[in-house]
Backbone as a ProteinNet text record, in pm:
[ID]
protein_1_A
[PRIMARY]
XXXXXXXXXXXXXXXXXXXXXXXXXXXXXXXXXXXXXXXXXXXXXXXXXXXXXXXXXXXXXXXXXXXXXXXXXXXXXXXXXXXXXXXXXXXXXXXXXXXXXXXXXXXXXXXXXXXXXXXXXXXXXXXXXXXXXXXXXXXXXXXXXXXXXXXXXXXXXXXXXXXXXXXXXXXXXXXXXXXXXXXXXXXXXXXXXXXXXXXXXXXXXXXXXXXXXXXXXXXXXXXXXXXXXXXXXXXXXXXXXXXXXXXXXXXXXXXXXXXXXXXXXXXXXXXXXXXXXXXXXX
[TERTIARY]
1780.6	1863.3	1974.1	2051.5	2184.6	2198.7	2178.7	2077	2179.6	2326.5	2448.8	2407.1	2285.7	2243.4	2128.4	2099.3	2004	1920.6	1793.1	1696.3	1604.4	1607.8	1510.7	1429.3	1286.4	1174.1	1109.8	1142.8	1040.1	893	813	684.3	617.7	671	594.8	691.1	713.8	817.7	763.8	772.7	714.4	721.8	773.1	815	781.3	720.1	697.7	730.2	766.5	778.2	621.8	493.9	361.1	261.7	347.9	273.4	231.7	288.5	246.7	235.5	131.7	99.4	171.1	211.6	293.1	219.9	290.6	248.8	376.4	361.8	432.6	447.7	526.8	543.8	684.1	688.1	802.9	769.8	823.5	750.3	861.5	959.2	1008.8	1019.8	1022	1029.4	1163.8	1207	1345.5	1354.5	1449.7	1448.1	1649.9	1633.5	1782.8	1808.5	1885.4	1904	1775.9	1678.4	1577.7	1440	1511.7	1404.2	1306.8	1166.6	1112.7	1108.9	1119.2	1069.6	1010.7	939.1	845.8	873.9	985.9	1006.9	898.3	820.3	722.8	652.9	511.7	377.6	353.6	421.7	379	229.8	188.8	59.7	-66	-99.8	-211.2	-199.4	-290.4	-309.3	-267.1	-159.1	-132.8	-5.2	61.3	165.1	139.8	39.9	-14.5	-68.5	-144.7	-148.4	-71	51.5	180.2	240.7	217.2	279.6	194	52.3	-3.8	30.3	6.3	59.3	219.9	252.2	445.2	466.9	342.9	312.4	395.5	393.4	473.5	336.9	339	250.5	340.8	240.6	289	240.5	157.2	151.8	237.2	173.6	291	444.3	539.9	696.3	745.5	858.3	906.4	970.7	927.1	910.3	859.3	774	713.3	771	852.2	907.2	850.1	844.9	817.3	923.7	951.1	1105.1	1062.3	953.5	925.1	797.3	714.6	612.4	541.7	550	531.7	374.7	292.6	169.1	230.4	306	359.9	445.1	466	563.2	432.2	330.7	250.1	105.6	91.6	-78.7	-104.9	-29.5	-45	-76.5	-29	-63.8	-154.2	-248.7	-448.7	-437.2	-403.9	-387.9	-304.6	-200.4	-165.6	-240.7	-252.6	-347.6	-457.3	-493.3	-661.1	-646.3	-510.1	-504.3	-462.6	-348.2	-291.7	-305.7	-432.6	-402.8	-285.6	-156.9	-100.1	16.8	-3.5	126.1	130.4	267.9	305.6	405.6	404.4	498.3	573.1	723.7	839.1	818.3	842.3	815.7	873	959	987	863	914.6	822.9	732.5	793.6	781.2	679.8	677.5	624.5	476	420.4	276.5	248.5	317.4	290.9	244	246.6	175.3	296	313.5	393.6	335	430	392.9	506	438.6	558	478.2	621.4	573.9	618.8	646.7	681.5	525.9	478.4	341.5	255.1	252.8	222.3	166.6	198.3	165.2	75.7	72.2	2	37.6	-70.7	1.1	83	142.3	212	241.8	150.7	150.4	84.7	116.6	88.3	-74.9	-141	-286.2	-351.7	-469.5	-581.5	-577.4	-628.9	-678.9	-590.8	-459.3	-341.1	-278.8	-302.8	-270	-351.6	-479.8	-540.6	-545.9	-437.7	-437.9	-311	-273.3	-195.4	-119.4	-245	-177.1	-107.5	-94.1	-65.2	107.7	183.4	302.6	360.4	513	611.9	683.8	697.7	757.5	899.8	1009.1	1114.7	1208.3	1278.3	1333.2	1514.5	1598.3	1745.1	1767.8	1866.4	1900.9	1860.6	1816.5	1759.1	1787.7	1766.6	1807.4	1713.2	1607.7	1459.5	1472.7	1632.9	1616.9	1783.2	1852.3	1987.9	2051	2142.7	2198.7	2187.2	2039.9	1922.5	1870.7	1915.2	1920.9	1801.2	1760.9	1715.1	1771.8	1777.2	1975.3	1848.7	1832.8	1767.8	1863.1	1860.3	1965.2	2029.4	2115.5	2187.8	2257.9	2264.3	2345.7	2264.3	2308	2293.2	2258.7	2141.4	2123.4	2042.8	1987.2	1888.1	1799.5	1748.5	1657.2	1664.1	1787.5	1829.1	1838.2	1838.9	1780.5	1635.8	1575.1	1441.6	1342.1	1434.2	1377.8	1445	1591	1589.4	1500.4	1434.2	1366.5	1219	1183	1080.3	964.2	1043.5	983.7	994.9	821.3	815.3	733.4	759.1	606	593	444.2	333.9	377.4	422.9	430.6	344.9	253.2	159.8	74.5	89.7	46.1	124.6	253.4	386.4	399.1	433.9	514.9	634.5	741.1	860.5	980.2	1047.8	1113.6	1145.9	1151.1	1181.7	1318.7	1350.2	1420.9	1449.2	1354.7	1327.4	1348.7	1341.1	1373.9	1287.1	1167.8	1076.2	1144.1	1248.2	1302.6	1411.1	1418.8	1494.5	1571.2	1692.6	1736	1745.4	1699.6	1696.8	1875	1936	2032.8	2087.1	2160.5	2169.4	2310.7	2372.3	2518.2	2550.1	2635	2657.9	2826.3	2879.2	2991.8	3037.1	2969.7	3079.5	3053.7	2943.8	2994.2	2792.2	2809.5	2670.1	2581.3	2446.4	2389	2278.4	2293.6	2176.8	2069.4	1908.3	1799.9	1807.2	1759.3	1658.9	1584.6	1460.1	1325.4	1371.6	1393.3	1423.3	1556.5	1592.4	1776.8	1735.8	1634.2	1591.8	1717.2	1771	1883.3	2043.5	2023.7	2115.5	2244.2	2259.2	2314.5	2436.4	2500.5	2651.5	2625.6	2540.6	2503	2493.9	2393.9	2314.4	2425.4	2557.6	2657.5	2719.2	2748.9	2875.5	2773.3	2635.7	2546.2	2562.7	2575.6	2522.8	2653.9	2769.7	2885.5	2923.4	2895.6	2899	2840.2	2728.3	2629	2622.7	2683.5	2766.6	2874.8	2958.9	3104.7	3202.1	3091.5	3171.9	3254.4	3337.6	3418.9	3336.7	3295.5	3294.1	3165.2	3099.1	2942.4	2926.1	2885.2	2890	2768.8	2677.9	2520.1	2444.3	2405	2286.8	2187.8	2021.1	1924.2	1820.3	1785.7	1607.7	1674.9	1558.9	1557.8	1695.3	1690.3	1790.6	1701.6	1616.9	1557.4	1649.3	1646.9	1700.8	1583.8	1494.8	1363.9	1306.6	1308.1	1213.3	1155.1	1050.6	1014.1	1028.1	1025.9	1029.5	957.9	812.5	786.9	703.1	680.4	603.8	707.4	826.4	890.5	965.3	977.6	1071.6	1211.4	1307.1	1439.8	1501.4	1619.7	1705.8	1737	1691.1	1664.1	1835.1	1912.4	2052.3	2146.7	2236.4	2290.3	2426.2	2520.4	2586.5	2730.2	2706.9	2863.1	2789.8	2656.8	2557.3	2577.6	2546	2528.3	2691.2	2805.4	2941.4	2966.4	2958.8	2960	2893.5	2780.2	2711.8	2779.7	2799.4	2890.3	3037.9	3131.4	3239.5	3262.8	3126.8	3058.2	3101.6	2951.7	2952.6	3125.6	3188.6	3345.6	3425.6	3475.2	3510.7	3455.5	3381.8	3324.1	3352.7	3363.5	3390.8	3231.3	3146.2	3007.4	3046.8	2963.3	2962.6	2877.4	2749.8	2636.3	2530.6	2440.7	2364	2264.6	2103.3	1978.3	1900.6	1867.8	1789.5	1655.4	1613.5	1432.8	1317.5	1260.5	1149.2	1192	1192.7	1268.4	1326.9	1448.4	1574.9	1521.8	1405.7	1405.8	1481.1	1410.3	1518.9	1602.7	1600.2	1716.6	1806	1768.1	1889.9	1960.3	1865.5	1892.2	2052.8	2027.3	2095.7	2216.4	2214.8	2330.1	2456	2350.6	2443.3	2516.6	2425.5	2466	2547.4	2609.2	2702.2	2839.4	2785.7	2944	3011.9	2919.7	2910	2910.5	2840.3	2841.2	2759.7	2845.8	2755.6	2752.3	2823.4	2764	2599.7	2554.1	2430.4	2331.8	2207.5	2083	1988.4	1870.4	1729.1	1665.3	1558.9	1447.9	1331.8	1299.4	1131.8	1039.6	964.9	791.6	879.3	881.5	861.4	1046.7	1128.8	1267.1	1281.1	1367.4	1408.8	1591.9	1638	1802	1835.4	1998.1	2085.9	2188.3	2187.2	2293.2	2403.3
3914.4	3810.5	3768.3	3691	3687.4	3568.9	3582.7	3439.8	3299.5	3310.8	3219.4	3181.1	3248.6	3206.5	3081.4	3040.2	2970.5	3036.7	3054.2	3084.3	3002.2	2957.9	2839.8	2939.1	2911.8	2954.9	2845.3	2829.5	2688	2718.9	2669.9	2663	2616	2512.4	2416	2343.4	2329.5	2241.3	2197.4	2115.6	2094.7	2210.8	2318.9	2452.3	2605.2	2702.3	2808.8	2886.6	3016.6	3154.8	3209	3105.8	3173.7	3242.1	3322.3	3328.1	3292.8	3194.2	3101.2	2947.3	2891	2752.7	2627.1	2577.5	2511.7	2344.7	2223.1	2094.5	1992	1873	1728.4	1764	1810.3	1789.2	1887.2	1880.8	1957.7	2036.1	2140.2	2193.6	2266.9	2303.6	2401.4	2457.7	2602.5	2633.5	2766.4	2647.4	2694.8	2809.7	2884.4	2976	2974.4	2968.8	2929.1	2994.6	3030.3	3078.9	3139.9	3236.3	3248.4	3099.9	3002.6	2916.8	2867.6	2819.3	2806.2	2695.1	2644.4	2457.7	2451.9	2368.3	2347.2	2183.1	2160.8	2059.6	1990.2	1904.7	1881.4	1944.9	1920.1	1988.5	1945.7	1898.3	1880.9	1802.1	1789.1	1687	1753.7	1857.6	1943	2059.7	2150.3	2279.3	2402.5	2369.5	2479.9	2568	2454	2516.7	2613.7	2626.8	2691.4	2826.2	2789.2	2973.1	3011.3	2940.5	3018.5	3084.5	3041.9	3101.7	3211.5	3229	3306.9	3422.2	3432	3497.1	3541.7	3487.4	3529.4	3595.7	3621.1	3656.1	3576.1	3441.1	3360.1	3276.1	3238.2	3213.8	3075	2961.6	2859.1	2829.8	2887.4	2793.1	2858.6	2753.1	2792.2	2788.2	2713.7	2679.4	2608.8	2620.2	2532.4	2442.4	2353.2	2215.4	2211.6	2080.2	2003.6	1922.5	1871.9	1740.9	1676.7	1572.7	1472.5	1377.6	1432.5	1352.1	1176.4	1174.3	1060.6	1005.8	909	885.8	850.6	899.4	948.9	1096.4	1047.4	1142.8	1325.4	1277.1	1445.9	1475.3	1476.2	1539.6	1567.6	1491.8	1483.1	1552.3	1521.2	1577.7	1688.7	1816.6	1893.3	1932.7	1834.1	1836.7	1857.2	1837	1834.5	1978.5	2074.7	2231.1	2263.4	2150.2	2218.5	2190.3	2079.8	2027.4	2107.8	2130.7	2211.2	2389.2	2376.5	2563.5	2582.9	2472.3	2477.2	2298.7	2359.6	2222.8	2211	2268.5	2217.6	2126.1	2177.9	2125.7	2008.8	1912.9	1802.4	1764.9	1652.9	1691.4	1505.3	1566.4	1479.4	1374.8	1245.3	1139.3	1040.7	905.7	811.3	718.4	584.8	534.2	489.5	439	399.1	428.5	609.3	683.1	668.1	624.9	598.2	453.6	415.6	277.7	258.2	132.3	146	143.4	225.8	235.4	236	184.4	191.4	220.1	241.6	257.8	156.5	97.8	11.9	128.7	235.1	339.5	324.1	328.5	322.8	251	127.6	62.5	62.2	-41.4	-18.4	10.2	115.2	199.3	264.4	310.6	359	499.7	535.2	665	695.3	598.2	585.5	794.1	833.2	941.8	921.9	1027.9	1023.4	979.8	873.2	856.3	959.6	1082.1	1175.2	1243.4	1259.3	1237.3	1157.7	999.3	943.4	876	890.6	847.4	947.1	1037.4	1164.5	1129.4	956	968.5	1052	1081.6	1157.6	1241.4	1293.5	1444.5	1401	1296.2	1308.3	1228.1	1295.2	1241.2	1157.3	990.8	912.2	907.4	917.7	902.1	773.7	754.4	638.7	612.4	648.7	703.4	843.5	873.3	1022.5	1098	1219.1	1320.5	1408.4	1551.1	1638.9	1708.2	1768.8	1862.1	1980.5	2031.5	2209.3	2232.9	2306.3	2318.1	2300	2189.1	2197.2	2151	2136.4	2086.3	1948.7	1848.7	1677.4	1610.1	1491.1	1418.8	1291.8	1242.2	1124.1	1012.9	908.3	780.8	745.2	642.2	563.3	427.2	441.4	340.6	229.8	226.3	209.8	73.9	-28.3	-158.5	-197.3	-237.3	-271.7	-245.1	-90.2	-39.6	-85.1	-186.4	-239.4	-282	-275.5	-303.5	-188.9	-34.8	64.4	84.9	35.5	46.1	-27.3	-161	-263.6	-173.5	-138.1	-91.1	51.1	145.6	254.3	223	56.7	38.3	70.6	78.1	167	-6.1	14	-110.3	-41.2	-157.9	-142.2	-237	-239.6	-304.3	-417.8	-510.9	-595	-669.8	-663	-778.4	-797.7	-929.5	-965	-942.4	-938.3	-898.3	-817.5	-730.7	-709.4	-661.2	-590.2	-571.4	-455.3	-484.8	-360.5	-258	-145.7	-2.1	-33.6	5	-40.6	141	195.8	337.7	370.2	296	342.8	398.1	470.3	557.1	718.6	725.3	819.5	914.4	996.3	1072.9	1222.9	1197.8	1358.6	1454.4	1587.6	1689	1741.4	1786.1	1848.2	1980.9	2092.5	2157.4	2176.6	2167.3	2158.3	2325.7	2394.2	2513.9	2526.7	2664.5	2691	2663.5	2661.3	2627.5	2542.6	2408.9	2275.9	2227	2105.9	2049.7	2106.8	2122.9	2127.6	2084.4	1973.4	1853.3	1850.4	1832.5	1827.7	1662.2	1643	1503.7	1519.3	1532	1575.8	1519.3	1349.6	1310.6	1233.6	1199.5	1116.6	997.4	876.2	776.3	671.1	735.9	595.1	672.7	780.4	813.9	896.3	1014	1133.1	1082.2	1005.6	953.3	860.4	776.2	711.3	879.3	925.6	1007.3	1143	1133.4	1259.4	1185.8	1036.5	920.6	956	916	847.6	1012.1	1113	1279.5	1301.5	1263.1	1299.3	1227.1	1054.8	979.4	1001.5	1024.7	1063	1169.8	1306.4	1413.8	1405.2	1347.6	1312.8	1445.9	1511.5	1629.9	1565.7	1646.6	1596.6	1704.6	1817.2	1881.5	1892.3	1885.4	1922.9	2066.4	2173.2	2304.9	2294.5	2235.5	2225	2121.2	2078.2	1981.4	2048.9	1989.1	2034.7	1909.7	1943.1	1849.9	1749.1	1697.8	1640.7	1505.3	1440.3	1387.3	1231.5	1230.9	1116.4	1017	1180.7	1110.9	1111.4	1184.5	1150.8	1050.9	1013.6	962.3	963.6	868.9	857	722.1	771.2	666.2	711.8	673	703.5	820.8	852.2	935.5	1087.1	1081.6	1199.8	1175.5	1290.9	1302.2	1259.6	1196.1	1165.8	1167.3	1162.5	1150.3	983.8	953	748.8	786.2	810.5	821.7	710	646.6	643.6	763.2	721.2	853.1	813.5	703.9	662.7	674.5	674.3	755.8	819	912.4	1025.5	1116.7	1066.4	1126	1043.6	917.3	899.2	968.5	1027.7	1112.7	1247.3	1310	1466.3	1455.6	1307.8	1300.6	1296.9	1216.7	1239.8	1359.5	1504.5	1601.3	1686.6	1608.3	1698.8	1682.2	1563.4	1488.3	1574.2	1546.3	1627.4	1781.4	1877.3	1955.7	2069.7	2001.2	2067.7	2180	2327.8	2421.8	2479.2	2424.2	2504.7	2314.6	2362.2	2215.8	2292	2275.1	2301.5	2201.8	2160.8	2075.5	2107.6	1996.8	2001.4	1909.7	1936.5	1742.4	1665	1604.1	1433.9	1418.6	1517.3	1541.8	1563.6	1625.8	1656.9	1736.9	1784.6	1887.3	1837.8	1701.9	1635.6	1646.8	1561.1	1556.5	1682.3	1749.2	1915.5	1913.3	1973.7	1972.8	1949.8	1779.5	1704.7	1732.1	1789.1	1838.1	1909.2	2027.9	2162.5	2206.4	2136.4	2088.8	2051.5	1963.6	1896.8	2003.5	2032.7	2116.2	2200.5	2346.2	2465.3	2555.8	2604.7	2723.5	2670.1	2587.3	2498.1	2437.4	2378.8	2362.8	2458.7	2496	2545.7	2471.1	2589.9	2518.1	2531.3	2443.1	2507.8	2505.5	2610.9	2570.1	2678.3	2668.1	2742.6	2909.1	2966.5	3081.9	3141.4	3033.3	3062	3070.1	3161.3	3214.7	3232.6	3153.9	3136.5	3151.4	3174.3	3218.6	3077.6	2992.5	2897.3	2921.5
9166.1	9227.9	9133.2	9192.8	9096.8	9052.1	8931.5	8865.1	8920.4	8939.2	8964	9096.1	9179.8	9335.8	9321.1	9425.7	9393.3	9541	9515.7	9607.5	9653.7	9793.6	9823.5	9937.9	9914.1	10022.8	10084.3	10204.8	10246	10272.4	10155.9	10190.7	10288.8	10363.5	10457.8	10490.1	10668	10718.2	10852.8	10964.2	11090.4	11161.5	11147.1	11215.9	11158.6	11220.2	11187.3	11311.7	11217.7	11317.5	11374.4	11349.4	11400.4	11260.1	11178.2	11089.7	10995.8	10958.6	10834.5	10885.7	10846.8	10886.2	10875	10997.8	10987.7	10977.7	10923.3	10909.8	10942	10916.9	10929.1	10733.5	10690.6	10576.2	10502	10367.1	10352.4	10220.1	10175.9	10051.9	10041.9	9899.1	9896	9756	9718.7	9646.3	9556.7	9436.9	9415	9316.5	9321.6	9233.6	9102.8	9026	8984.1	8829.5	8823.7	8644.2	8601.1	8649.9	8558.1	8556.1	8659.5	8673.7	8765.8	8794.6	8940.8	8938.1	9047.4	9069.1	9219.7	9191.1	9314.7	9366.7	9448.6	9520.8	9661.8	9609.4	9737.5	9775.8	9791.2	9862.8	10003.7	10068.5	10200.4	10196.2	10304.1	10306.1	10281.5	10270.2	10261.6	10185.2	10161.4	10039.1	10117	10240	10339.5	10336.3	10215	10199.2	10056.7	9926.4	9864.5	9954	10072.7	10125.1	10181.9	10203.4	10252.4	10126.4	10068.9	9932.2	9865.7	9846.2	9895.2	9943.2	10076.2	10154.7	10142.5	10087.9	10079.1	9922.8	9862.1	9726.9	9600.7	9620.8	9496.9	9443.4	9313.6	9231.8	9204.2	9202.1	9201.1	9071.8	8949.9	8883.9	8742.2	8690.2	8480.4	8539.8	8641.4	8696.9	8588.6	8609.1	8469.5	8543.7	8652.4	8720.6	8863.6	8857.4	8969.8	9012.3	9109.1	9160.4	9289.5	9251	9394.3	9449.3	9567.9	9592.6	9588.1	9694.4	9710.9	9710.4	9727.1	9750	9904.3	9985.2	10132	10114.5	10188.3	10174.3	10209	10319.1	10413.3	10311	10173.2	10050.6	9922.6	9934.5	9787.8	9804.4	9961.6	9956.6	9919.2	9907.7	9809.1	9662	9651.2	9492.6	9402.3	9479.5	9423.3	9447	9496.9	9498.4	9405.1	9312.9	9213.4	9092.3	9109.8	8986.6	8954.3	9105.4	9070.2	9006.2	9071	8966.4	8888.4	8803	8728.5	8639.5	8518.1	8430.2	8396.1	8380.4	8249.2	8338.2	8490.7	8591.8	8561.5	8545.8	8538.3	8618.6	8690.5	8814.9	8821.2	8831.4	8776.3	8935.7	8898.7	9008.1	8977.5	9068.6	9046.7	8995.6	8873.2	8836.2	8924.4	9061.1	9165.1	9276.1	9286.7	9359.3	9413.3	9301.4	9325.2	9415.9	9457	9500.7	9620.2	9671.9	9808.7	9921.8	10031.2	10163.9	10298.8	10391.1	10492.6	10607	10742.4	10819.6	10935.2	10995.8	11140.9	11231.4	11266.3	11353.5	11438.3	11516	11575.4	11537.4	11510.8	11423.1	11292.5	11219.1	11033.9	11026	10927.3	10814	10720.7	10648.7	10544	10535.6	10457	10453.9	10289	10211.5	10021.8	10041.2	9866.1	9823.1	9828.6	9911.9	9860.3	9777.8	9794.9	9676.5	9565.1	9658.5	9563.4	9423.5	9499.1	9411.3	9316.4	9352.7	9323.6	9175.7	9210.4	9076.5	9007.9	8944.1	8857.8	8830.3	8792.1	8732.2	8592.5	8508.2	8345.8	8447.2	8530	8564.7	8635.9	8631.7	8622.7	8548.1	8553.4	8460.3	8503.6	8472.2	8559.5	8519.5	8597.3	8558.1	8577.3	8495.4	8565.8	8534.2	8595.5	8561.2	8588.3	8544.5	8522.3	8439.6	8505.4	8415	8426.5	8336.8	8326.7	8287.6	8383.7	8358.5	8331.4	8347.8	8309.9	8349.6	8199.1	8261.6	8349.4	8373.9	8465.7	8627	8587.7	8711.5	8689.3	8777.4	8737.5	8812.9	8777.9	8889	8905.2	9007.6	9055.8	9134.5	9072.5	9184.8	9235.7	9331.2	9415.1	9272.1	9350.4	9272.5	9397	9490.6	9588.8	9606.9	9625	9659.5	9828.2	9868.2	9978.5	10073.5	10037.9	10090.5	10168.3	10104	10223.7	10316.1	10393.3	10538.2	10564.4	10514.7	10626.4	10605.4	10508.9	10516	10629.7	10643.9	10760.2	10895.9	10927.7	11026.4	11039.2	10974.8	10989.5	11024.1	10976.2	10989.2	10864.9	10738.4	10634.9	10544.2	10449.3	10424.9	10263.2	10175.8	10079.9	10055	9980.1	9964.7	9798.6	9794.3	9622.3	9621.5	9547.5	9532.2	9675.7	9736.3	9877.9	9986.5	9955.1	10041	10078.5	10187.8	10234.7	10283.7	10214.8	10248.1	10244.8	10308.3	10336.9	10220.9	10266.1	10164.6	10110.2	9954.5	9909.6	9830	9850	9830.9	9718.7	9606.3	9456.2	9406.9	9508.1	9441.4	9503.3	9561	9596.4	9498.7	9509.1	9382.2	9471.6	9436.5	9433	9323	9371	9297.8	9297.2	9197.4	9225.7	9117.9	9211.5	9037.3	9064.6	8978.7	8955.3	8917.4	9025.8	9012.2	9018.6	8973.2	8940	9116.1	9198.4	9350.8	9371.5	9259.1	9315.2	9298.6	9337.4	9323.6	9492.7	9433.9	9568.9	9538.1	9656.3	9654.4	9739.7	9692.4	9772.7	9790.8	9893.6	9917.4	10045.4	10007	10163.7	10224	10245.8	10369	10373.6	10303.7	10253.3	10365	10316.4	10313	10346	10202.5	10192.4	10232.7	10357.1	10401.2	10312.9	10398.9	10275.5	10271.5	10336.4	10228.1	10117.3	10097	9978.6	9875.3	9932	9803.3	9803.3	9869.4	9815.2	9725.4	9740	9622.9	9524.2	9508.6	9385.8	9285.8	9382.3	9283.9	9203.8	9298.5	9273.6	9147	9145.5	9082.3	8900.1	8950.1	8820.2	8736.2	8807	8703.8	8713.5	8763.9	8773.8	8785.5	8930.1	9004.1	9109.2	9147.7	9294.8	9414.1	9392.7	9522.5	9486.9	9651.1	9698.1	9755.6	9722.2	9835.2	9945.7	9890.8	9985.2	10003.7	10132.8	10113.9	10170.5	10148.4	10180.3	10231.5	10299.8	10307.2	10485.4	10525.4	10609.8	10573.5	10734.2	10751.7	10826.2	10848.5	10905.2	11003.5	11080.1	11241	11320.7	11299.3	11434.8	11455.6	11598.4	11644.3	11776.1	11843.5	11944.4	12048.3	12151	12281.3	12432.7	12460.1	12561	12613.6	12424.7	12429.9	12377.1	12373.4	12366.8	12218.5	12150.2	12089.2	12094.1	11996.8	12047.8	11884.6	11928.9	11790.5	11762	11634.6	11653.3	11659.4	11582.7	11540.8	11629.5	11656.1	11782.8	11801.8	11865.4	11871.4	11765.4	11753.7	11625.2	11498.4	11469	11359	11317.7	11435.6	11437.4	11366.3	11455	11441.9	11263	11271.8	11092.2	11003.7	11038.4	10934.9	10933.1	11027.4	11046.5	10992.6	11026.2	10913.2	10795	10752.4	10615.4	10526.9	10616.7	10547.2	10567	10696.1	10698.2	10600.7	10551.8	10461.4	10318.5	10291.5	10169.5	10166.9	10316.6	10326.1	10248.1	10310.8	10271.6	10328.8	10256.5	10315.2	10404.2	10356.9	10364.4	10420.1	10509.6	10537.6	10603.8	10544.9	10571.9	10593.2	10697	10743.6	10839.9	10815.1	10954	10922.4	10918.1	10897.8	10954	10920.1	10977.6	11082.2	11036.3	11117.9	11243.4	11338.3	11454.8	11514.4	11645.8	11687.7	11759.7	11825	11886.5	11785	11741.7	11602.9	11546.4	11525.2	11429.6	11578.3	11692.8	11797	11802.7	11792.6	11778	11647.2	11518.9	11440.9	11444.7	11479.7	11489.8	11623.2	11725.6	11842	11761.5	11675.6	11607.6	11463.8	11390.8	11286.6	11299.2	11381.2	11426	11286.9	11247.7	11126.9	11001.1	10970.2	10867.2	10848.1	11013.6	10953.4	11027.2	10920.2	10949.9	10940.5	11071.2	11063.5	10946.9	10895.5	10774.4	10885.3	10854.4	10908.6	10793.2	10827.8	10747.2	10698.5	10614.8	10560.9	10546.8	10603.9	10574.1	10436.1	10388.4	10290.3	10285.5	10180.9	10164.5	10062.6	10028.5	9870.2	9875.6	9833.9	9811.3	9674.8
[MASK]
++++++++++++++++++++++++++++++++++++++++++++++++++++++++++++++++++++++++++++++++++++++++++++++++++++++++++++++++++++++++++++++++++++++++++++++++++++++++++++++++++++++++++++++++++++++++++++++++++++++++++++++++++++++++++++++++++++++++++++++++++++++++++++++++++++++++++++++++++++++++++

């Protein structure tokens, strides 16, 4: 491969072609300069036998990341831990904490128990980092958040309280390449025009060539799937990526297929699906 590419395999996404097991979660695994990183385990050890099966060896990577602290990104993890002592896996200080969603009513959606009390086993970060040439990790910086956390319905747990997602346990992955930055975030929480200013901001590039990871437009009403988005959302988020003049946009989780839809109507070949066992060159 041509080490200047970057290679993403989605381990685990809400979608499969049938042969590899599909979940409510997101898992992907990067390939870049001679380096592997393992972005998110999805909620279960299902995205490990997709990988498996796709003959990639997840352990001894020279990084683990956890975008966020959401179970459908971490429950995996006890499948890395358990095959690989030495895995240490990069996380907001934050990550471990307690979450919830009012989407169907409240509950939790915190990183697994089982995960979670294995704290030695990550690296908490807190600012900007830089885990492997060239390859960053970007928190939010953006002021206010928690008014899309209250409108998403996304809450955590302080003390006895209560209150809306403020998502600073959320982190983008990004690696800064000769055609420009290309940015992960599983679900872009705090909405991908915040997190294109904050990447842009924090290596103090001007151009983006790629985004990746869900878009957290889904939702439901009535029992059906729908895009929560509204439609001046929806068109502000697509001027967004025009404006920036993104090249390349991989999306699925979150995003839904209403949504996926609505993009890909306004956007055309710019954006793609991710689902289970896709394989891409950015």
């Amino acid at each position: 491969m041509n080490e200047h590419k970057i290679r993403v395999t989605v381990l685990i996404e809400n979608t499969s072609d049938g042969i590899l097991t599909c979940e409510h979660g997101l898992s992907l695994f990067i390939e870049y300069a001679g380096k592997r990183i393992l972005l998110d385990a999805g909620s279960s050890e299902a995205f490990g036998e997709n990988a498996e099966k796709l003959g990639l060896s997840l352990t001894c990577l020279d990084a683990y990341v956890l975008s966020h602290g959401h179970y459908d990104h971490s429950g995996g993890f006890d499948y890395i831990f358990r095959n690989d002592p030495a895995a240490r896996v990069y996380a907001r200080k934050e990550a471990l904490d307690v979450y919830l969603s009012a989407a169907g009513g409240l509950h939790e959606i915190s990183v697994p128990e089982n995960v979670a009390k294995q704290r030695e086993r990550f690296i908490f970060t807190d600012g900007l980092k830089e885990i492997l040439p060239k390859i960053y990790l970007i928190p939010h910086k953006t002021t206010g958040l928690e008014g899309i956390g209250e409108k998403s319905k996304l809450y955590k747990k302080q003390g006895a309280e209560i209150l809306p997602d403020d998502f600073a346990h959320e982190q983008s992955l990004v690696v800064d390449t000769e055609d420009g930055l290309v940015i992960f975030n599983s679900c872009s929480h705090a909405a991908a025009p915040n997190i294109i200013r904050e990447a842009k901001a924090a290596l103090g590039r001007k151009r983006v060539y790629a985004y990746v990871g869900g878009l957290h437009m889904k939702g439901r009403k009535n029992g059906r799937e729908i895009c929560a988005f509204s439609e001046e959302e929806t068109c502000s988020l697509c001027r967004a990526f025009l404006k920036e003049n993104i090249r390349k946009i991989y999306t699925g989780h979150c995003t839904g297929t209403p949504g996926f839809e609505k993009l890909k109507s306004r956007l055309g070949n710019r954006v793609q699906r991710l689902s289970t066992g896709l394989i891409f060159t950015l």
